[in-house]
VOPAGU-2260 file (C-alpha; in pm, 1 decimal, decimal comma):
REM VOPAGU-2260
SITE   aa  ch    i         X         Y         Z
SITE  UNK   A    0       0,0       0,0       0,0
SITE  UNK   A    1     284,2     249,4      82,3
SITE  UNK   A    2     483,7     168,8    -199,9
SITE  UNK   A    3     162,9     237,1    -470,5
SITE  UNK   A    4      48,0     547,7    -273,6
SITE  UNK   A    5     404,5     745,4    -358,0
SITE  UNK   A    6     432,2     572,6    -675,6
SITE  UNK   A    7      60,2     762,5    -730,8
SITE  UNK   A    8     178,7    1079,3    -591,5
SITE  UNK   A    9     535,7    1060,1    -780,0
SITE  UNK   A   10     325,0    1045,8   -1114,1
SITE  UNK   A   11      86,8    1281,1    -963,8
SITE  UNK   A   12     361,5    1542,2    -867,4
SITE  UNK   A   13     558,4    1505,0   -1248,3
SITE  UNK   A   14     211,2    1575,0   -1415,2
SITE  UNK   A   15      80,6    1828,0   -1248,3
SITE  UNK   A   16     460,5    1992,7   -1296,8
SITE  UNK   A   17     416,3    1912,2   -1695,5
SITE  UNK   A   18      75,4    2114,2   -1677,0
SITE  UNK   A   19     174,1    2405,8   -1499,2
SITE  UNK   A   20     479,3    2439,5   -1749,9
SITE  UNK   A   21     197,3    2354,8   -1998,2
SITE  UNK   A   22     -12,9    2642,3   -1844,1
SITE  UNK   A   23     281,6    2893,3   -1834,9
SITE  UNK   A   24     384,3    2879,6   -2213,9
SITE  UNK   A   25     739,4    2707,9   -2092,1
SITE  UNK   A   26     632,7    2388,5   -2271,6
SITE  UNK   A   27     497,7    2442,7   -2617,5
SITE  UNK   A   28     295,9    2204,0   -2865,3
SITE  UNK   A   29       7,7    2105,1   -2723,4
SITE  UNK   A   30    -367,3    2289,2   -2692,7
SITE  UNK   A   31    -300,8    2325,7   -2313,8
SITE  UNK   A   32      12,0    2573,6   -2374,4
SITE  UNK   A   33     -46,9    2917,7   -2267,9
SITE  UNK   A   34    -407,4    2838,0   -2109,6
SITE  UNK   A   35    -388,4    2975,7   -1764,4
SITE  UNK   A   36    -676,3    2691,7   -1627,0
SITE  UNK   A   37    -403,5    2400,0   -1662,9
SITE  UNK   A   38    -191,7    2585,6   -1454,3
SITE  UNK   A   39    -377,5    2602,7   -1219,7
SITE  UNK   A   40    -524,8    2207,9   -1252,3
SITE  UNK   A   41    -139,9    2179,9   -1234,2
SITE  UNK   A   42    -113,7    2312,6    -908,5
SITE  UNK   A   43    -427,9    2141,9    -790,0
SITE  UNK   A   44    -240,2    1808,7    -902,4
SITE  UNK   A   45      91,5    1904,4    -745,9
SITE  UNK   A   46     -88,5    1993,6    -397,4
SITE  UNK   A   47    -262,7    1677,6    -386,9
SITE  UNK   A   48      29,9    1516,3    -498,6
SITE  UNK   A   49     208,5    1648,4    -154,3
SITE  UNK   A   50     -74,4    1576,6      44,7
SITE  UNK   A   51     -55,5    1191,1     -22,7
SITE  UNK   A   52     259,8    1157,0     -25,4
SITE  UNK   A   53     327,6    1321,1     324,8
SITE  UNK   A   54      21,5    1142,5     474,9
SITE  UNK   A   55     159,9     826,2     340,1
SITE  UNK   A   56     501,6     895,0     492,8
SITE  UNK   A   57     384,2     991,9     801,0
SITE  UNK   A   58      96,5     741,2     891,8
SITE  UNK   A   59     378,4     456,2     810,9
SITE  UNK   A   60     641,4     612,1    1034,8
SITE  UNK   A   61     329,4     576,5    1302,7
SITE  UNK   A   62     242,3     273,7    1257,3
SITE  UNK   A   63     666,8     167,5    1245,9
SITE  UNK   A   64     669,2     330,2    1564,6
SITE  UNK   A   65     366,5     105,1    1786,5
């Protein structure tokens, strides 16, 4: 379970990173470039991507710990 929940938020984290770039112009090519909403679904992704990761870390540490 811990190992597919920062797997998830590792794949999470690089797209929502790919959007924002997307969002901000920095990565050209695609229909999303220059469109101000994927940046911000970016930084939704990216958030959420941090949130599960650092729950995941830190309910295993608890349970590691008794």
């Amino acid at each position: 379970m811990k190992a597919g929940a920062i797997v998830i938020a590792v794949l999470m984290f690089l797209t929502g990173a790919v959007w924002i770039g997307q969002g901000l112009g920095y990565i050209k090519g695609s229909f999303m470039t220059g469109s101000m909403l994927w940046f911000w679904i970016g930084c939704a992704l990216v958030v959420g991507a941090v949130v599960i990761g650092g729950l995941t870390l830190t309910l295993s540490r608890r349970r590691e710990r008794g």
